[in-house]
N, C-alpha and C positions, 0 to 999 in steps of 0.2 A: 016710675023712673023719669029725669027730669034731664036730658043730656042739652049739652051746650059744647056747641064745635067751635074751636079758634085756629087761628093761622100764625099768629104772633105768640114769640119768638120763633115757633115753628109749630106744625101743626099735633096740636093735642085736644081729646077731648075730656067732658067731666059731666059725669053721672052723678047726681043725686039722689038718694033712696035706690041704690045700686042691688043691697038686696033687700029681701021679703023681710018679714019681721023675724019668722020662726028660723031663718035663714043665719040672717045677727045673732040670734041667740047659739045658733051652731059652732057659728065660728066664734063666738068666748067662749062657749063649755069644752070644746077642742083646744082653746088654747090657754085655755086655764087644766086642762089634762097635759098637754104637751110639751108647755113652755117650764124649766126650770131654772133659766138664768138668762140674762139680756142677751141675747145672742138673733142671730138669723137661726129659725127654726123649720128643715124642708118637712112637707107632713104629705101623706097619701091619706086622701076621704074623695069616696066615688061622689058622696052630697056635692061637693063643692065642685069638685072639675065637673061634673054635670050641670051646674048650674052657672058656671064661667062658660063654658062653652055652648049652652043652649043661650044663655042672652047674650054672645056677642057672636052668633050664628056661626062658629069655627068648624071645620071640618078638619081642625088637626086633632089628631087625637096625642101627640107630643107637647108635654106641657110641665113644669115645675110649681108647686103650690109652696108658701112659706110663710111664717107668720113671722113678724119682724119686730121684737121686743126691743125696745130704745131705749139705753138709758137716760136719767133727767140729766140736765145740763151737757149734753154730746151733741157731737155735729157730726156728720159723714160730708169727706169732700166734695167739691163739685170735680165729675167724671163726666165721661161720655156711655151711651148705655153700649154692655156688650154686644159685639155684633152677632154671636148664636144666638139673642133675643130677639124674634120674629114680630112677638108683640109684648107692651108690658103695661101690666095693669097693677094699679096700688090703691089698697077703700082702708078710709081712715077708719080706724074700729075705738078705740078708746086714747084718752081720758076725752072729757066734752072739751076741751079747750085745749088745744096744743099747735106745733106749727105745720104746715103744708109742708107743700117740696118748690124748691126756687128754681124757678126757670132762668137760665143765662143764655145769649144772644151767641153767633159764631167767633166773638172774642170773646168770652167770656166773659162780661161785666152782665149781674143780674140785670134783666130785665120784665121779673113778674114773679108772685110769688103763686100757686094755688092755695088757696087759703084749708086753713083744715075748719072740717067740717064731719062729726062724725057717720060713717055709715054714704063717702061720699066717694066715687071712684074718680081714679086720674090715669087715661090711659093715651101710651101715644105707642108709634115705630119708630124705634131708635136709628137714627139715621149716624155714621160717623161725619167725627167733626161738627156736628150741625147741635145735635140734642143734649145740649153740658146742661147737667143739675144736681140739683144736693138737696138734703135735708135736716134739721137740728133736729133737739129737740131744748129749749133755753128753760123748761119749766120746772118744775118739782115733783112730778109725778111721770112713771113711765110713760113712753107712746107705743099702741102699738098698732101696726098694719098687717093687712093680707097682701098676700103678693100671687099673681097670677101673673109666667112668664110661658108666650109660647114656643116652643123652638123650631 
């Protein structure tokens, strides 16, 4: 794993090679079981919340997992993250080429994007007012992510 801390817009970090190999393979074969239309999908696997929570050293045992099927050419607005999300983590899983999530400043005019990158995490603390973001997807093939939220 290859983490990189920033400060700007506000502070988040980004994992690369977030999980193991046999780990990626888990989470498609779960979400090619789970997933049956583009939607937010919550799922319970002890693999995963075990292994979000042994690499980000969490002692919560309160946690929401989801895999988050994107239509091609959709966008989700830019918002502030809920504040029952304690922490929020997102690792790009498929297609190889799609788009990040756009970070926006405390007016909101973007100010960066995280690039996608598959198999790469984006995790920050949603702060109110401070943490505005979004994410499309402008391509022709679904996007899809995992979602790890703590509460």
């Amino acid at each position: 794993m290859d983490t990189t801390y920033f400060k700007s817009p506000w502070h988040h970090s980004v994992i690369d090679n977030f999980f193991s190999e046999d780990i990626l393979d888990h989470v498609n074969n779960v979400a090619s079981t789970k997933i049956t239309k583009y939607e937010v999908t919550s799922i319970e696997d002890k693999l995963l919340s075990e292994y979000f929570q042994k690499t980000l050293k969490s002692k919560s045992k309160r946690h929401i997992l989801e895999l988050n099927l994107m239509q091609p050419k959709t966008d989700y607005p830019i918002h502030d993250e809920a504040t029952w999300k304690k922490l929020s983590v997102v690792v790009y899983i498929k297609p190889d080429i799609s788009n990040g999530t756009y970070l926006f400043d405390k007016n909101q005019k973007i100010a960066k994007q995280v690039d996608w990158k598959v198999n790469r995490a984006f995790i920050f603390k949603g702060v109110q007012g401070l943490t505005w973001h979004s994410y499309a997807n402008t391509y022709n093939t679904p996007r899809l992510t995992m979602n790890y939220f703590e509460l």
